[in-house]
C-alpha positions in Angstrom: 0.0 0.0 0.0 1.3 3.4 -0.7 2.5 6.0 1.8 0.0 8.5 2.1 2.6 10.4 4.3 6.4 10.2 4.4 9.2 11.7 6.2 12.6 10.8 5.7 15.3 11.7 8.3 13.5 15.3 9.1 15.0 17.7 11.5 13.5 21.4 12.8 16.2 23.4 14.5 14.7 26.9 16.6 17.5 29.2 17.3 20.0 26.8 17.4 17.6 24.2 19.2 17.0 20.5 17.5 13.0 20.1 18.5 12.7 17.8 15.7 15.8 15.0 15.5 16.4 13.3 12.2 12.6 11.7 12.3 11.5 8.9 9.9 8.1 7.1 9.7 5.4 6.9 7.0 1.4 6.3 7.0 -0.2 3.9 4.8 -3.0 5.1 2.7 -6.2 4.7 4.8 -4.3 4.2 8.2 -5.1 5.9 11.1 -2.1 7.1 12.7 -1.7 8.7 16.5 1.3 10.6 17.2 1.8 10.6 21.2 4.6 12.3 23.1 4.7 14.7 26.4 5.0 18.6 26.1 7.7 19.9 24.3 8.4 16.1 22.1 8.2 18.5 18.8 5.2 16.6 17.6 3.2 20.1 17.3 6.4 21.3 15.3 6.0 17.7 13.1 2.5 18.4 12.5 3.4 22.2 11.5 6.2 21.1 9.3 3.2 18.4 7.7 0.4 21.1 7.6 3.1 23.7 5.5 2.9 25.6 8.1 6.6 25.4 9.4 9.9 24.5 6.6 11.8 21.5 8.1 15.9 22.4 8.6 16.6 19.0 7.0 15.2 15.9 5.7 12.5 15.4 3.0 8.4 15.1 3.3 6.0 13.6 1.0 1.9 13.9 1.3 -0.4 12.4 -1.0 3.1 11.9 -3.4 3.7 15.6 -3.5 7.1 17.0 -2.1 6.6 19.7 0.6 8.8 22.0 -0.6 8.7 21.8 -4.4 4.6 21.5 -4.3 3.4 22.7 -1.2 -0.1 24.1 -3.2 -1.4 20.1 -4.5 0.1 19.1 -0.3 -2.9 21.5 0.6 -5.4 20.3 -1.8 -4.9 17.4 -0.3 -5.6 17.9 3.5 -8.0 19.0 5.9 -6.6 20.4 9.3 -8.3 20.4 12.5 -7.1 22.2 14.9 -7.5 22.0 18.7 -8.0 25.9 19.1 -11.8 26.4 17.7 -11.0 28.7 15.1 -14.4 29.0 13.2 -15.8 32.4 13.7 -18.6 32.9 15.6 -19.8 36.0 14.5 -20.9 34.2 10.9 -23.5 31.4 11.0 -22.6 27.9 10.6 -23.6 28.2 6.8 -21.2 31.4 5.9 -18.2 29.5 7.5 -18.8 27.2 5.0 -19.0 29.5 2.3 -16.2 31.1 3.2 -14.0 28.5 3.0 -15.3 26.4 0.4 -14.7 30.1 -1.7 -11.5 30.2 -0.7 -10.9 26.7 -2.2 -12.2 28.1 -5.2 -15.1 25.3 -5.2 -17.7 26.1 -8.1 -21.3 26.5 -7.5 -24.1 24.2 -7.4 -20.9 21.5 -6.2 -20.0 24.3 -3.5 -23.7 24.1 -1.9 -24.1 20.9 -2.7 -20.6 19.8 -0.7 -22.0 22.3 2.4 -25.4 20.5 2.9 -23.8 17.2 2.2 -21.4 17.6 5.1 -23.1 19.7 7.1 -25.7 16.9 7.3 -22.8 14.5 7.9 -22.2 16.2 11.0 -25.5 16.8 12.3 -25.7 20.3 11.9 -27.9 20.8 9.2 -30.4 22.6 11.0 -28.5 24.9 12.8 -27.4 26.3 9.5 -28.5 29.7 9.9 -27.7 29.7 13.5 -24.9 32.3 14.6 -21.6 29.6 15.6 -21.0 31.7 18.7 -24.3 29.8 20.1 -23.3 26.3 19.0 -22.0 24.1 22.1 -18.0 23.1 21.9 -19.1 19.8 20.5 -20.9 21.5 17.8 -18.4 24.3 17.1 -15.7 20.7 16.9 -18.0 18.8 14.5 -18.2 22.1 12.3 -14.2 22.2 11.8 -14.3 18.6 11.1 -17.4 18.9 8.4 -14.9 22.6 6.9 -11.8 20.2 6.6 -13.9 18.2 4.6 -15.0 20.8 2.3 -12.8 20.1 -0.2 -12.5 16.1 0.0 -8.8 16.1 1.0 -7.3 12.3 1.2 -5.5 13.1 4.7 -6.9 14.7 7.4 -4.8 15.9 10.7 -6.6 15.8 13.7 -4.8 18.2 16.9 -6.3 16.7 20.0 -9.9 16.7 18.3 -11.7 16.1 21.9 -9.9 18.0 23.9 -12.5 19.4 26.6 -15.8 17.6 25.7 -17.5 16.0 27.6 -17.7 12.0 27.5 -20.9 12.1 25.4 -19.5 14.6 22.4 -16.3 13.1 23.0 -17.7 9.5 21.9 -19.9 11.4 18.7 -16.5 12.9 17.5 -15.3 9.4 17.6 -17.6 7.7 15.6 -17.2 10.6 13.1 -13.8 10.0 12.9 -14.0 5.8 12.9 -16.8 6.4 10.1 -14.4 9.0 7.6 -11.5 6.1 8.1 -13.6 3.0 7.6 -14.3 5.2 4.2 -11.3 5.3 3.4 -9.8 8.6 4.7 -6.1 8.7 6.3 -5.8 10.6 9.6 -2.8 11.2 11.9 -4.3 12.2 15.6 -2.5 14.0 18.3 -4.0 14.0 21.9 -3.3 13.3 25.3 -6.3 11.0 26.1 -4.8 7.5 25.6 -8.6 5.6 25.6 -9.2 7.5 22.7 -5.4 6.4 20.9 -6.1 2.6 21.8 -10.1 3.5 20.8 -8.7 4.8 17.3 -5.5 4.0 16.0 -4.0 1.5 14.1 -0.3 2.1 14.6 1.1 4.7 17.3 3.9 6.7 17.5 5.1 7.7 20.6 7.9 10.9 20.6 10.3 12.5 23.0 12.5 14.9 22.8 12.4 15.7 19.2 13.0 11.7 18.5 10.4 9.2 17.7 11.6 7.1 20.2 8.6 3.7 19.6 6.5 3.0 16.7 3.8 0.3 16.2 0.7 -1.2 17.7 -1.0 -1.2 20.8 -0.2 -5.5 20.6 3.1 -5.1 19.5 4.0 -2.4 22.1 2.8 -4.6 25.2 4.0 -8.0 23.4 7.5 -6.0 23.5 7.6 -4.4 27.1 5.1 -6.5 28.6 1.5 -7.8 29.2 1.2 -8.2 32.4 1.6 -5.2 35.6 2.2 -6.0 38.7 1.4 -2.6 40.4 3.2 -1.9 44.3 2.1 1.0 46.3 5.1 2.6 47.7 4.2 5.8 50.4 2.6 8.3 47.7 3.3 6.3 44.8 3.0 3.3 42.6 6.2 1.4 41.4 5.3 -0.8 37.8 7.0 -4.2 37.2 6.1 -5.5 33.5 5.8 -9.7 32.8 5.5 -11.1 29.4 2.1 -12.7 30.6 -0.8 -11.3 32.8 -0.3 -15.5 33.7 3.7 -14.4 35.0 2.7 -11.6 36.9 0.1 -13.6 38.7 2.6 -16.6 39.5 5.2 -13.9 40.6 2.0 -12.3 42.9 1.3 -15.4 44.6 4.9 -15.8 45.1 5.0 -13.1 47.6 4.4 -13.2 51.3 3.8 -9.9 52.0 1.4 -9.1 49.3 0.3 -5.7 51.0 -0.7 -2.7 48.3 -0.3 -5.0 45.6 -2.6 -5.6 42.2 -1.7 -7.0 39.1 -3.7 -6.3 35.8 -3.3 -5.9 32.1 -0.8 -3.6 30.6 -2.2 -0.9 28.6 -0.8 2.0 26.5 -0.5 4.2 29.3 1.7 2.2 31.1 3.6 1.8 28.1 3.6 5.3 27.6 5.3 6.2 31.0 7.5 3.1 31.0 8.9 4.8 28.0 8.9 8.6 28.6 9.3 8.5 32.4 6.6 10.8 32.8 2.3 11.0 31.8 0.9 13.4 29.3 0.2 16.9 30.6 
């Protein structure tokens, strides 16, 4: 299967600092991708330097087949961005946000009508058309960025911490949104912090930390690799984590103990992982 999204030994340097260190991976057409790391891992600077936003100090970046540098105009043809700030404006209704930014893609009337209802009904927002976005709910002001990036039917769409302050409800509706555009076909690479929705989600993960992409694969390989089994010990204010190739080995070495006093032992799972890894939890 083709890359839908490539970068080869990429780099970022900020006044002398390396955020981004010599970072390879690619995305398989139709994949859905999560990008994990704590604050400051560069991958907001990765998705910058993805989204044209930001020029890479080194190292070369495909999307959709089209080089970054030497076409970045066919690289935004082909993506849809949505961002974790809500940057629709809420002085214009849900409808002229959608004009305005299917114009601006230079999409033709009746298509550019058409495309608006078309997604807007997608997203469940088709009869609040007319209704000023500034009194939308965040879950509806979210689902209208998703149903703009999809304006112009890009083939990869980046999601920046999509949920990020819903509550459970919307949180699971922007979910099944997202499941729904990838069983269709769509590629996505998603950044966020909740690790539910990564294991929920995403078919391969890549986990960053400073500026290198430091594990990639699945959820299976990852605890195959460090572990599926936890044996979790309370120690004064904290827990200490011991990883066994089996839940079965964690068990045996559980009952093995005779003072088994503030101990548990349950599956692994990519949080634990996640720490293991970094040393530390998102924040």
């Amino acid at each position: 299967m083709d890359a839908a999204v490539s970068l080869q030994n990429v780099s970022k340097l900020y006044q002398k600092n390396l955020v981004v260190n010599n970072l390879s991976f690619s995305i398989a057409s139709g994949e859905m991708f999560g990008l994990l790391g704590p604050n400051g891992a560069g991958k907001s600077t990765t998705i910058r330097m993805l989204t044209t936003l930001t020029k890479a100090s080194e190292g070369q970046i495909a999307i959709a087949g089209y080089d970054i540098r030497r076409q970045p105009l066919q690289v935004k043809q082909n993506i849809g961005v949505v961002l974790q700030q809500i940057s629709v404006d809420g002085d214009l209704s849900v409808w002229e946000n959608m004009e305005f930014h299917a114009r601006l893609h230079h999409i033709p009337n009746p298509q550019r009508q058409e495309r608006i209802t078309k997604w807007l009904e997608y997203v469940e927002l088709a009869n609040r058309r007319h209704d000023l976005v500034k009194t939308l709910s965040g879950g509806m002001k979210r689902r209208l960025q998703i149903a703009r990036a999809l304006l112009h039917e890009p083939k990869i769409l980046f999601l920046d911490e999509p949920t990020v302050g819903l509550d459970p409800q919307t949180r699971r509706r922007i979910w099944e949104i997202i499941r729904d555009l990838n069983r269709q076909g769509m590629t996505m690479l998603l950044t966020t912090h909740y690790m539910d929705e990564v294991e929920y989600l995403c078919d391969r993960i890549g986990i960053m930390d400073a500026g290198k992409l430091i594990e990639l694969g699945t959820l299976a390989e990852f605890r195959r690799q460090h572990g599926e089994g936890l044996l979790m010990k309370q120690a004064g204010d904290r827990w200490e984590y011991k990883f066994f190739p089996t839940l079965e080995a964690a068990n045996i070495y559980f009952d093995q103990q005779s003072d088994k006093t503030g101990m548990m032992v349950r599956p692994s799972n990519l949080e634990d992982i996640f720490v293991e890894l970094t040393g530390r939890q998102l924040d």
